[in-house]
N, C-alpha and C positions, 0 to 999 in steps of 0.2 A: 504494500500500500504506500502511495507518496503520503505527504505530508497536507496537502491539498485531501487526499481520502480521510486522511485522519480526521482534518477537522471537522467537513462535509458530517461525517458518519458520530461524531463525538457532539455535533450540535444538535442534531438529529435526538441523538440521546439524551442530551439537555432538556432539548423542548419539549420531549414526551416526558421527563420528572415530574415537569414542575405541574402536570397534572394532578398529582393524585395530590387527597389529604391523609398526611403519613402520621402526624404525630401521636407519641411522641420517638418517633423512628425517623431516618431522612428518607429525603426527597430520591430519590435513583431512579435512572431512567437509562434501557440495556437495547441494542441493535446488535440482530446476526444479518452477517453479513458475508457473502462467498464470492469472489471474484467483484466485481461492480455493482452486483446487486444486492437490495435487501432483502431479508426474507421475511423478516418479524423484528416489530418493534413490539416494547414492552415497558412496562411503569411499575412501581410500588404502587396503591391504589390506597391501602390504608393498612395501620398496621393490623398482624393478627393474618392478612390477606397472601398470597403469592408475594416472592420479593419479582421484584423486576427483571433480572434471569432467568428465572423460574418461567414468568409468565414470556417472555419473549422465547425460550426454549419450546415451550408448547407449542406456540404459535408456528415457529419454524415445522417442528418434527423431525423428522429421519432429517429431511435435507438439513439441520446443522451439524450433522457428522461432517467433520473436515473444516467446518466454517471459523469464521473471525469475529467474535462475542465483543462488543464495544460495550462499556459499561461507567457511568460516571463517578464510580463508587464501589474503593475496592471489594471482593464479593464475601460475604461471612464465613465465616471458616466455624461455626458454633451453632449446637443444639438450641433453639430460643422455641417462640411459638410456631415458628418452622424452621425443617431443616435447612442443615449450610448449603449454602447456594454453591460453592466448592465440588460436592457431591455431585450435583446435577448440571454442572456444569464437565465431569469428565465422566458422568454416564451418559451424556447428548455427544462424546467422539467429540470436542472442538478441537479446532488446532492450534489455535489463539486468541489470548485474551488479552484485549486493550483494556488500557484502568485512568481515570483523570487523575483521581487524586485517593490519595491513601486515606483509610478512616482511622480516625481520630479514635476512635473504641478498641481497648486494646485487647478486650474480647475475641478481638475476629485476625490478629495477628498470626503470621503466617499462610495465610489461603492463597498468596505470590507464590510460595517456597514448594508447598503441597502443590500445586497445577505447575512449576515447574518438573519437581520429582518426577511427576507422572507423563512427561514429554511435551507438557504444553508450552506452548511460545507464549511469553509474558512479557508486553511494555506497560510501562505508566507512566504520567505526568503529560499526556494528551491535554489540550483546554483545562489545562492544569488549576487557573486563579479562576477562571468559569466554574468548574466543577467544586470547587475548594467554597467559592459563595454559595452556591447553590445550597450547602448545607450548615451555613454560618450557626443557622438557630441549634442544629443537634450539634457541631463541635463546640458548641457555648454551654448547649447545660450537659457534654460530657466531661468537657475538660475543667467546669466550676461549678455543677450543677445548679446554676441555677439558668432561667428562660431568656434567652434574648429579648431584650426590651426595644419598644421602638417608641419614640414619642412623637403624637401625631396632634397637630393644633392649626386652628385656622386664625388668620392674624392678618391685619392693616398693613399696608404699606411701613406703618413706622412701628411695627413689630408687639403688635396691642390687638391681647384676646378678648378683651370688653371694655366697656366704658368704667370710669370710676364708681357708678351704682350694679356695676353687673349684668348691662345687656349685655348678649352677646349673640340675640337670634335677629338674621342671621349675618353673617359677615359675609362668609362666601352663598355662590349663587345653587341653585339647582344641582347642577355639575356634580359641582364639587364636593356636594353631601351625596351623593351617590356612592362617588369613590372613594370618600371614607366608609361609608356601610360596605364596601366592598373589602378594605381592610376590616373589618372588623370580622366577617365572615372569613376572613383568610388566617385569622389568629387563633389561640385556645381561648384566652383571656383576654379582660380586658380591663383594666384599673383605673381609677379614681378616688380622690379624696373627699372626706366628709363631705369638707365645704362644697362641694361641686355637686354632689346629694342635695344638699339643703339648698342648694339658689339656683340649679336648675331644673332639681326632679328626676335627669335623665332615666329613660328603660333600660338602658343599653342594650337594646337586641337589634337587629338586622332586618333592615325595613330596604324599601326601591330596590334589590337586588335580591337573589338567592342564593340563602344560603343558610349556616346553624348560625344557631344565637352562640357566642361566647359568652363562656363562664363570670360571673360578674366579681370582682374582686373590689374592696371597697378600705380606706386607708382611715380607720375611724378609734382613734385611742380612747374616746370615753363613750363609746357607743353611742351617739349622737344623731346616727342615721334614723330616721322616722318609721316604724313601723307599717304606715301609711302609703312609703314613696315605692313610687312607682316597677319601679323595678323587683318588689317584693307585691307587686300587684296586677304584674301585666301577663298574667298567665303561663309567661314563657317557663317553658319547663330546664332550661339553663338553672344550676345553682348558682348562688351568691355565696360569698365569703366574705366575712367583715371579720379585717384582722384591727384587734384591738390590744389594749397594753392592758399589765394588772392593777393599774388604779381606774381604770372604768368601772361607774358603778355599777354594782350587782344590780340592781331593782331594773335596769333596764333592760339587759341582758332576756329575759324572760317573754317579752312582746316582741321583741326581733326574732327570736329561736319559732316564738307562734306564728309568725308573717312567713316562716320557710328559710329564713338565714342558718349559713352556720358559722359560728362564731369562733374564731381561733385566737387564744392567749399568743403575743409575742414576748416571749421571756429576756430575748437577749435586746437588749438594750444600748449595747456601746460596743457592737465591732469594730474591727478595726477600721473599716472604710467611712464609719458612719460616727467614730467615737468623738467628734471636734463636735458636731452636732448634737448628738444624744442627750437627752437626760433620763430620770428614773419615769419619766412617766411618756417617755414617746415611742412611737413604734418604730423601731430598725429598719427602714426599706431594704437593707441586703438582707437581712433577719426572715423578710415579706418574702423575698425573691428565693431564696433556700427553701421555703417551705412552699413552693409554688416548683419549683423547682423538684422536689420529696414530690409532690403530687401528680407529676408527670407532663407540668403545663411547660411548652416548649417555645414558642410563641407569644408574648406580651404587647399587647397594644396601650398603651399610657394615653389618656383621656384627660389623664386629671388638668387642673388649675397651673398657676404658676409656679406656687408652692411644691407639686407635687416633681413637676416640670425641674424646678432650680436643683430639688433634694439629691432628685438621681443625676442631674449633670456635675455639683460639686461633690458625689460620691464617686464618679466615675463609671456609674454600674448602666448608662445606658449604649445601646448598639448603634442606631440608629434613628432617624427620625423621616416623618413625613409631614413637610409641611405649607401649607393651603395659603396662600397670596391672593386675597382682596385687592384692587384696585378703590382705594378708599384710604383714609389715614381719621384720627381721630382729633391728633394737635392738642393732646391732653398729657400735661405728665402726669398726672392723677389716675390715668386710665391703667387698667391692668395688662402686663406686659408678660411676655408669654414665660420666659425662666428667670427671675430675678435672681440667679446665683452670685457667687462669689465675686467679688471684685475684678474685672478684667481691664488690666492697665497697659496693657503693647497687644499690636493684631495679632503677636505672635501668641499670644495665648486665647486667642479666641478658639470658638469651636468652627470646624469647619463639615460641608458634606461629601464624603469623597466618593467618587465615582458617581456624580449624581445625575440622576435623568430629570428631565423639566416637563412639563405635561400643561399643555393648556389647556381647560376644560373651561369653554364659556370664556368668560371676563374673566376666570379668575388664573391664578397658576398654583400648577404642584408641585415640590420640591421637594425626592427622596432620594434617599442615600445614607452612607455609613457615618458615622457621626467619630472624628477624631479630633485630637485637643494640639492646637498649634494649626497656625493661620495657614498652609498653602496647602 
């Protein structure tokens, strides 16, 4: 194969990943391929399902004896909820197996070494930084267990999520609350702070598009959230979590549990990412993120206010962000501004988006990408 096939057949494999919804497993997407042509493409679909070799091997059949197995993700070498794909890949006769990038789980080390042993021809690092994003969110809660976070917020020209009273319906147009329900359908979870409960009510579920509601995650240390709101009322069959700290009062705790919350104690108090910050009575957001993390949420979408916004940018703990550009500006410094963090005094410490795509929708614009500290 040139390098020209590589890619052709390794993008191919890309574009059928990002299909499925895997979590909290990655994203893989596998092409057999014999001579110029393909024979079967295949995807992870969800996990618990076929992995993506698997199912691309079926779809071939007999014809991938002899063939060239592209796969964006090296292949399992371990007993999970299905077997390794290793096995099924040197009882399908291939002759080669291409790889992007190596998995990050040290799980499934060796499945290179084992398909060599056995006379298989093995490269990797095809679409190497292609393949390497494609699974950002599972090499983040393997390698730290906890979710990749993305912070998503719509905002004025002069970087202002509402007015000094707290409107904030709507900023952006039609569009562009579309494609945020569209993120949100695309995550596990989705977080917010008390305050963003009490002044706007939100449901958090998945409206104008299709898709599941994510899990509601809620940043409330004296249990403050209303019993009444919304989102413990809009039928959606998603859970809520309201992580709160131990000086919340008990008496409240009781009407929230009846509304369908479940209520998680956060013990730890002053990690180290979060300890300049902490006191005895607030809730740890890496503390949040670990136990969201423990519960197999891979995926985070951040909703919350500025507050919630600043916490994890001067902890360091977020990925990435996506964020909504109005064509409007306020001319208020009183107005609320999307991450009031830490003091930034040279561009060189700003935050920046790397690799970022721009998306017009309507009047307004979108702005996603990886979220790194230092200006270029």
């Amino acid at each position: 194969m040139t390098e020209r096939d590589d890619t052709r057949f390794m993008t191919l494999a890309l574009r059928a990943a990002r299909r499925g919804r895997t979590s909290p497993n990655p994203h893989v997407g596998a092409v057999v391929v014999k001579g110029s042509e393909v024979l079967a493409v295949g995807w992870h679909r969800r996990a618990g399902l076929p992995h993506a070799e698997v199912e691309a091997l079926r779809k071939a059949g007999d014809a991938a004896r002899g063939a060239t197995v592209y796969v964006t993700l090296e292949p399992c070498n371990h007993y999970g909820r299905t077997p390794p794909c290793t096995d099924a890949l040197l009882a399908a006769g291939v002759a080669e197996v291409v790889v992007g990038h190596l998995d990050p789980n040290p799980k499934v080390r060796g499945s290179l070494r084992k398909l060599r042993a056995a006379g298989v021809r093995v490269r990797a690092g095809v679409c190497e930084a292609e393949c390497r994003a494609l699974i950002a969110d599972f090499e983040k809660l393997v390698t730290t267990g906890m979710p990749y976070v993305t912070l998503k917020a719509a905002v004025t020209l002069d970087g202002k999520m509402a007015t000094r009273t707290g409107d904030s319906k709507w900023i952006t147009g039609e569009r562009a609350r579309r494609r945020a329900h569209q993120l949100r359908a695309q995550h596990d979870a989705i977080l917010v702070g008390a305050g963003t409960v009490r002044a706007d009510d939100p449901e958090l579920t998945v409206r104008h598009v299709r898709g599941p509601d994510p899990i509601r995650v809620v940043l409330d240390t004296r249990l403050e959230t209303p019993p009444g709101a919304r989102m413990l009322t809009s039928g959606s069959k998603a859970p809520t979590w309201i992580f709160h700290s131990g000086a919340a009062p008990a008496e409240r705790a009781g009407p929230l549990r009846a509304a369908g919350a479940e209520l998680i104690e956060v013990r730890d108090a002053t990690t180290t990412a979060t300890a300049a910050a902490a006191r005895a009575d607030q809730v740890s957001i890496e503390a949040v993120l670990r136990a969201l993390g423990e519960r197999g949420v891979m995926r985070l979408l951040v909703e919350g206010g500025p507050t919630v916004h600043g916490t994890l940018l001067d902890a360091g703990l977020a990925d990435a962000a996506a964020i909504f550009v109005a064509p409007r500006f306020l001319a208020d410094e009183a107005a609320r501004s999307f991450a009031p963090a830490g003091p930034t005094l040279t561009i060189e410490e700003s935050w920046s988006l790397v690799d970022a795509q721009v998306r017009r929708l309507g009047p307004d614009v979108l702005f996603e990408g990886r979220l790194r500290k230092g200006g270029g």
